[in-house]
N, C-alpha and C positions, 0 to 999 in steps of 0.2 A: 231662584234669582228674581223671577215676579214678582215672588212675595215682598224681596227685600225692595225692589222698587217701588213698589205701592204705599210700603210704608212709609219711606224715606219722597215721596215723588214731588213734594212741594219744597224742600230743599233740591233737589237736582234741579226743578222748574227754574228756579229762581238765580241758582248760580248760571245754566244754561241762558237766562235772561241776563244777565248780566255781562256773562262774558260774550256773549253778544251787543250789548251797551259799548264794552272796552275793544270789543274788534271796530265798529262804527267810526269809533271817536280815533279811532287809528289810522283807520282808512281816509277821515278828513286830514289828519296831518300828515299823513304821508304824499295827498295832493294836495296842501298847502307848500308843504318841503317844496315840488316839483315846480307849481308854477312860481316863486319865490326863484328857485332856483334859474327857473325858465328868463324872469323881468332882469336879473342881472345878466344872464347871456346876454339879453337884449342892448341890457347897458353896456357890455362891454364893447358888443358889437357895433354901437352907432356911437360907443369914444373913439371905435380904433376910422370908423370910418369919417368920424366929423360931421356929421349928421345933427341937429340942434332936434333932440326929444327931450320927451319931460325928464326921461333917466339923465344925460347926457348934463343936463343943467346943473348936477349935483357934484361932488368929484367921487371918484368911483370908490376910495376908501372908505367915506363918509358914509355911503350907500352902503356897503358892506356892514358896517358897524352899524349901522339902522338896523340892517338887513337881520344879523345876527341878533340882536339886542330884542328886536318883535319875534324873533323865532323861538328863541331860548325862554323869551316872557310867558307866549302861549303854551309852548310846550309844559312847562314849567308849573305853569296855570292849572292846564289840564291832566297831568299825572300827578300833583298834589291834591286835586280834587278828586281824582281816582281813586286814590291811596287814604286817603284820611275818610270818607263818606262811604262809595260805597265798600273797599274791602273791609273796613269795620262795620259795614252794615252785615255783609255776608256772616263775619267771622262771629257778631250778636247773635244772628238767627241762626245759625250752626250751632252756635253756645246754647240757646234756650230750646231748641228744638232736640238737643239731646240731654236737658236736663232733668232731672229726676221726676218731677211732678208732669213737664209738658210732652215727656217721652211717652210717657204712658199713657198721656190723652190720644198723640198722634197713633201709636199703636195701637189703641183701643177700634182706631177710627170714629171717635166724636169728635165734634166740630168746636173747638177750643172755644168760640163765639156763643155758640149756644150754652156753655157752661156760664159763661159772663151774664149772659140777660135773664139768665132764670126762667121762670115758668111764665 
């Protein structure tokens, strides 16, 4: 089992780095969600009480459809940036790291770089 990780350990590095990247960028939008979600409570609360705030100036549907419209944008934003850059980048180096010529470098343990610059 050692074995198999030593060989393989700069692919698991790298997905581990990654999926570490896509937990990060998760954990921003899920407190972006909240305080988003938090500024319209706000608004609701200082329409129903008549309160003059900066939310209150707006009419509360309007806000909402801002609301969602900036939500859905970033979200949107950042799971197509997810999806097209890095899981193609993973699913490349996955591809070439077990391909025929670069499998056998990795398994050999030479350093693919030193083959490139020569002597």
């Amino acid at each position: 089992m050692y074995k198999l990780f030593y060989m393989y350990k700069n692919i698991i590095i790298t997905i581990i780095i990654f999926l570490y990247i896509y937990f990060l960028i998760n954990v921003f939008l899920y407190f972006y969600f909240l305080i988003n979600v938090f500024l319209y409570m706000l608004h609701c609360v200082s329409a129903q009480t008549k309160t003059t705030t900066h939310f209150s100036k707006h009419q509360g549907r309007e806000w909402l459809h801002t609301y969602i419209y900036i939500h859905t944008y970033i979200h949107t934003y950042i799971h197509t940036y997810i999806h097209t850059y890095i899981h193609t980048y993973i699913h490349t180096y996955i591809y070439y790291s077990f391909s025929h010529t670069t499998s056998r470098v990795f398994i050999s343990g030479i350093d693919p770089l030193e083959l490139i610059k020569g002597d």
